[in-house]
N, C-alpha and C positions, 0 to 999 in steps of 0.2 A: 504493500500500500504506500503510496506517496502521504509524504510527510511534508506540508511548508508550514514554516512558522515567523512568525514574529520576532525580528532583534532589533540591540540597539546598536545602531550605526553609527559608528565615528566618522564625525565630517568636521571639514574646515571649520572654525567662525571668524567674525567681523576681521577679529586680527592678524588671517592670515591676509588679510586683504580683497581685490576685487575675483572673484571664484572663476571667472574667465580669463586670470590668469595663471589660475591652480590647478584646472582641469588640462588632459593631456591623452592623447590617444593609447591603447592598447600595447602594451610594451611593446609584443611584436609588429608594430604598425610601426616602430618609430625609427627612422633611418639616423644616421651621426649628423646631419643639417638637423635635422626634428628635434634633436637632444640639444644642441646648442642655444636654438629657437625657444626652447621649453628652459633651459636653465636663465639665458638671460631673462625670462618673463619675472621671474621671480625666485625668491629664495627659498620659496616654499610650495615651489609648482609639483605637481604629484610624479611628475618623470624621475626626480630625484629617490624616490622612492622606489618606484617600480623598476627604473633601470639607470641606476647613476653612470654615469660619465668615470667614475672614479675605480681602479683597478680591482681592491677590496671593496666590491658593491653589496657583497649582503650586508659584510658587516654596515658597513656605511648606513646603508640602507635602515638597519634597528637602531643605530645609534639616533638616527635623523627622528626615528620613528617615536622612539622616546623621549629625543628632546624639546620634538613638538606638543609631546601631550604633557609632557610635564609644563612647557610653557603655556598651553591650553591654546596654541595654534590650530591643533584639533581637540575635538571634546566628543564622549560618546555620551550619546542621547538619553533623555533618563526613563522615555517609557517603551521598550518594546513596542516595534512598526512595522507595518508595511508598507514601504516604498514604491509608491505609482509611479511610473517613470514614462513620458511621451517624448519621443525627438519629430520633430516637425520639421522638415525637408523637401528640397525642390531636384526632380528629377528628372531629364528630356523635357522639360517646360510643365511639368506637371507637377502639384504640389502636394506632398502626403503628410500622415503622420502616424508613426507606430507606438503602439500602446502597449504598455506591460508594468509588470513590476517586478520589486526586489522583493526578495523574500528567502529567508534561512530553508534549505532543503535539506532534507534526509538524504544522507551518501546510500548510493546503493554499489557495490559492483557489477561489473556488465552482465555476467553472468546469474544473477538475483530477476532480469528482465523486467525492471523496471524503470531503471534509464539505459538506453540504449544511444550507441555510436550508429554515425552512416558515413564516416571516414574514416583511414589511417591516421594510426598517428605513428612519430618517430622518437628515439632513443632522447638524441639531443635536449629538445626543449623539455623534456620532463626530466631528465636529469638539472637544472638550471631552473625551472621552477620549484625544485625539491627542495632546493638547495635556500632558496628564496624562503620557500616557508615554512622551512626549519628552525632559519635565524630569525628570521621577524617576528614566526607564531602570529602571523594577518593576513589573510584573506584581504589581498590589495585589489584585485579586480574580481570584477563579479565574470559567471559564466553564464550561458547565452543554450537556454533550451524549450521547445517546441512543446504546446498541449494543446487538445484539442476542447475545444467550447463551442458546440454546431449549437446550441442555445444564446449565444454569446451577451451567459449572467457574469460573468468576469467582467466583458469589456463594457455593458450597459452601469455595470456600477464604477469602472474606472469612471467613464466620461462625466457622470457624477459627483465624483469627486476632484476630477477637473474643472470642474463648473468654481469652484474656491482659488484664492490667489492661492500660486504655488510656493513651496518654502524653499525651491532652488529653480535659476532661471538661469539659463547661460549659454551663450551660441558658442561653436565649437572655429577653431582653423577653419572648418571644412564647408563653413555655414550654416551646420544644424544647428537646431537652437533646442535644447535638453532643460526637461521640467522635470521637479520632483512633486509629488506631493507625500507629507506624510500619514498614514491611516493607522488609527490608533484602536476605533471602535473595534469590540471584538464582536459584534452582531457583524458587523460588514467583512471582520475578516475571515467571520466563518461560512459565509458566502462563498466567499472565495476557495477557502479550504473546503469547503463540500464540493466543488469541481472536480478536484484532483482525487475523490475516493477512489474509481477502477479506471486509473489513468497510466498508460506508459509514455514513459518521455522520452523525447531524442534529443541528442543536442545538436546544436544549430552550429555553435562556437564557443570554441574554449575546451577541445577533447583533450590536448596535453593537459590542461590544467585542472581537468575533472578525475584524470587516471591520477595525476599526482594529489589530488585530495586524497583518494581512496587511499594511497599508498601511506598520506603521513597522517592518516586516521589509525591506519593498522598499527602504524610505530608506538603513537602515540600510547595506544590500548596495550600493547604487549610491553610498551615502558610501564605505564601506571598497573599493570594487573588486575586491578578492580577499578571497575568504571561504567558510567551510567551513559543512558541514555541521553539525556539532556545537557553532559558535554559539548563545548561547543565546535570538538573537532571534529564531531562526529555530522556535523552540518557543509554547507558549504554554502556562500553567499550565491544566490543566483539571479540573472535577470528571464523571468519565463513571459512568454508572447504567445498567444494562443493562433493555428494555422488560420484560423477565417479573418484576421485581422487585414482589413484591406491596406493596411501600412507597412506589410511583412513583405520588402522586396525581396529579392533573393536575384543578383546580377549573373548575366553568365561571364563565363572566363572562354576567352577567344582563344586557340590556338594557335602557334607560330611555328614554321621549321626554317630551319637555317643551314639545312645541309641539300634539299630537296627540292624538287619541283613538283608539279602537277606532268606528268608527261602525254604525248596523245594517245598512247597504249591506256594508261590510264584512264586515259577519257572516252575510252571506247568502250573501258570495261564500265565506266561511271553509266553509261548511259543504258546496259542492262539494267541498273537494280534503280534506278533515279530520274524522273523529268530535268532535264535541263536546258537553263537559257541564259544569254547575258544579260545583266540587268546596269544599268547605273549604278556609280557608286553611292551616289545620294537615295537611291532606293533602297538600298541591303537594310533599314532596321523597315522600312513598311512591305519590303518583300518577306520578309522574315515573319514582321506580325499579324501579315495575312495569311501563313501559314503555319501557326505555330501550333494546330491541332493537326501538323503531321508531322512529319521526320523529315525539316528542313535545315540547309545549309548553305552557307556562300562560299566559294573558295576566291584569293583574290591573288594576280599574280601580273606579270605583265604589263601592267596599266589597267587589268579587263576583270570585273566581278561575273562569276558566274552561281547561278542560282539553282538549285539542286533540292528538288521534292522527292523521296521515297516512294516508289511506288506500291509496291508491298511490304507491309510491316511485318511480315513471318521471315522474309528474305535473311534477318539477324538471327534465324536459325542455323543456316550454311557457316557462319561464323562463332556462333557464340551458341555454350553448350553447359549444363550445371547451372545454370543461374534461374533462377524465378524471371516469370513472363513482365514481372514489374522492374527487372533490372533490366532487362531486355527493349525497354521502351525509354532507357534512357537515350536523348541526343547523347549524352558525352562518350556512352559506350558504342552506338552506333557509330562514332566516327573514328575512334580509338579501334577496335575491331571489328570491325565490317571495311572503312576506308582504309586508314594508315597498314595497319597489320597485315589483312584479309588482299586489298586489292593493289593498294600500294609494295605492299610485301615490307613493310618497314617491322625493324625488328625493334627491341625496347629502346625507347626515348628518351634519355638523360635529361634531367632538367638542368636548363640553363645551358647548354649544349646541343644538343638536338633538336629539342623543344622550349620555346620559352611561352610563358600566359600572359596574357590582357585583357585587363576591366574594359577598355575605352577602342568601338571597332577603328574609329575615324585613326585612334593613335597605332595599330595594328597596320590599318594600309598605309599610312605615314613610314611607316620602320619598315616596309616592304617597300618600296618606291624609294627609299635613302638605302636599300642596298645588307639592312642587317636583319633582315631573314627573307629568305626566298618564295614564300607561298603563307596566307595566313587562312584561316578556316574561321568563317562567323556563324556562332550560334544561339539560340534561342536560351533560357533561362530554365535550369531545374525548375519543377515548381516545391511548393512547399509543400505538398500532398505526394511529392512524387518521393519527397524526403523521408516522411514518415514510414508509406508503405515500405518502401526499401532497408529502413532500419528496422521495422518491425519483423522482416522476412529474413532477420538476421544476416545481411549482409553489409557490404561497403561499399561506397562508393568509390569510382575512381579517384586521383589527386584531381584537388582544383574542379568539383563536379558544382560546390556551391561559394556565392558571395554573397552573403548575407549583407543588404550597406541598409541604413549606417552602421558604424563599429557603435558601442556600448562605451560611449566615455567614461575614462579613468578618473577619482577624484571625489566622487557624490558620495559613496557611501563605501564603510570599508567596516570587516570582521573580526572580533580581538578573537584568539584564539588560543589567547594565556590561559594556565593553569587555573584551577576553577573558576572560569568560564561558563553561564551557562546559558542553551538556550529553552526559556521554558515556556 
């Protein structure tokens, strides 16, 4: 059974200053320009914490972490909340806003199925976030997971309590502009928590840093030997978003090759399994979203976009074999093995080498036309329904299958996870 509950959130006050210079993108969002950018903003911008500049950064990082609460630069909250959190956002000239909130979850491991993966994850960043919240013992960024509310009693009582000035307001770098509200009543938050009774969750973002909760939950348990429930390691900060939320973008990621062409053998074999035609370049996102209830694609190469419908959707059977008919109906697997593998014959893909990804198509044919990759491939967007079924079906998706925008800013609310800690 899913378990969210109510904490209290350590956040900035007045004297850390203006909070739109404290807030900070997703550690792994932030390149060495970004970090630079975020330490000049201030002395107490939240990158110093989640990923200092400085050699010894864990330590740095709890000493920082302590100095600020001792100074009361930050202060944790005194009653147990839930955190309603909307980022309001302009996308292709369109303008949205995604709804959810923070709230204390129940770890579960994967294998317990009831939060569920639909990506890989790797060695690296969860070695390096371990490490992180070992020394700190905080819960510095929240994680980023899916639930379904086809009643949508979550999101009609969110908007409601957006209807009230918020208690954090603050547009990001990137333009969004991120509200908190906080919710105290516990009628309203058991609203909330009656959603989640026979709920599985998936996560959207943040799988290394959900394997490393579970990992330094364990620790902590077989350190203490006796230990309760309402521990606070045994929780993990999360931001959860419900799939029908018409705010839940999810971007796709373009791919690039840099060693390869399109060849006309190629395109002879393209034309058994695929409609195609040339289209403009300025047409590939409305040739795309006129077809995006089939197995569409752009390839662009040359100067020339060509556009490419699926004819038969069982044809990903000749190729793909073991998998559920709902991984089957991914674009990102269809082009990974059905095109590159299957007809191209290309073998694995190195990234960053072989392969590189892109948010942005127009910057995809840009980098094809300047010479640093040879062919790019435009596709349509996972959907968020295509997510769940797929983690639910126990498997994974490929690399780079979803872009959840926006990121989850760093900075609003953060988790003590000291020694009697509790959350109750």
């Amino acid at each position: 059974m899913v378990n969210i509950k109510p904490f209290r959130a350590i956040r900035f006050t007045e004297k850390a200053g203006n909070i739109e210079n404290l807030i900070a993108q997703p550690y792994d969002k932030i390149d060495a320009e970004m970090q630079n950018e975020y330490y000049a903003k201030s002395a107490y911008n939240y990158c110093r914490l989640t990923l200092p500049i400085e050699e010894n950064r864990y330590e740095i990082s709890r000493e920082r972490l302590v100095k600020w609460l001792e100074e009361q630069i930050l202060v944790k909250d005194e009653d147990p909340s839930i955190y309603i959190y909307y980022q309001e956002f302009e996308l292709f000239g369109e303008k949205y806003v995604r709804k959810g909130f923070i709230g204390a979850l129940r770890l579960h491991p994967f294998d317990e199925n009831i939060v569920l993966p639909h990506e890989k994850t790797h060695k690296g960043p969860k070695i390096d976030r371990l490490n992180m919240l070992k020394t700190t013992k905080h819960t510095l960024e929240t994680g980023f997971i899916l639930y379904s509310d086809p009643e949508k009693r979550t999101l009609g009582l969110f908007d409601e309590i957006a209807g009230e000035i918020p208690l954090i307001e603050a547009k990001d770098g990137l333009g969004v502009l991120n509200k908190i509200w906080k919710l105290t009543d516990p009628v309203k938050i058991s609203i909330i928590q009656d959603v989640f009774k026979d709920q599985q969750l998936v996560i959207a973002d943040g799988h290394h840093r959900y394997e490393t909760a579970v990992t330094y939950r364990n620790m902590r348990r077989e350190r203490a030997g006796l230990w309760n429930d309402d521990d606070a390691y045994n929780f993990r900060m999360t931001y959860l978003v419900p799939v029908q939320d018409e705010g839940l973008i999810i971007l796709a990621t373009h791919r690039c090759l840099t060693k390869v062409k399109v060849t006309e053998t190629n395109m002879n074999e393209f034309r058994q399994f695929f409609d195609m035609d040339e289209i403009g370049q300025n047409d590939i996102p409305k040739f795309l979203e006129n077809n995006k209830d089939k197995h569409a694609f752009v390839f662009y190469q040359n100067n020339k976009a060509v556009g490419m419908t699926m004819k038969l959707p069982s044809d990903i059977n000749r190729f793909t074999q073991d998998v559920s008919d709902d991984y089957k109906e991914l674009d990102v697997v269809i082009l990974r093995d059905m095109i590159f593998h299957g007809i191209m014959g290309l073998g694995e893909l190195h990234i960053d080498d072989d392969i590189f990804y892109e948010r942005w198509w127009k910057e995809a044919l840009e980098d094809v036309d300047s010479g640093k990759y040879q062919v790019a491939f435009i596709l349509n967007p996972t959907s968020a329904e295509q997510v769940l079924k797929v983690a639910k079906n126990h498997e994974r998706m490929p690399q780079k299958a979803t872009d959840f925008y926006p990121k989850m800013i760093s900075g609003l609310t953060m988790l003590s996870l000291e020694d009697g800690e509790k959350i109750i």
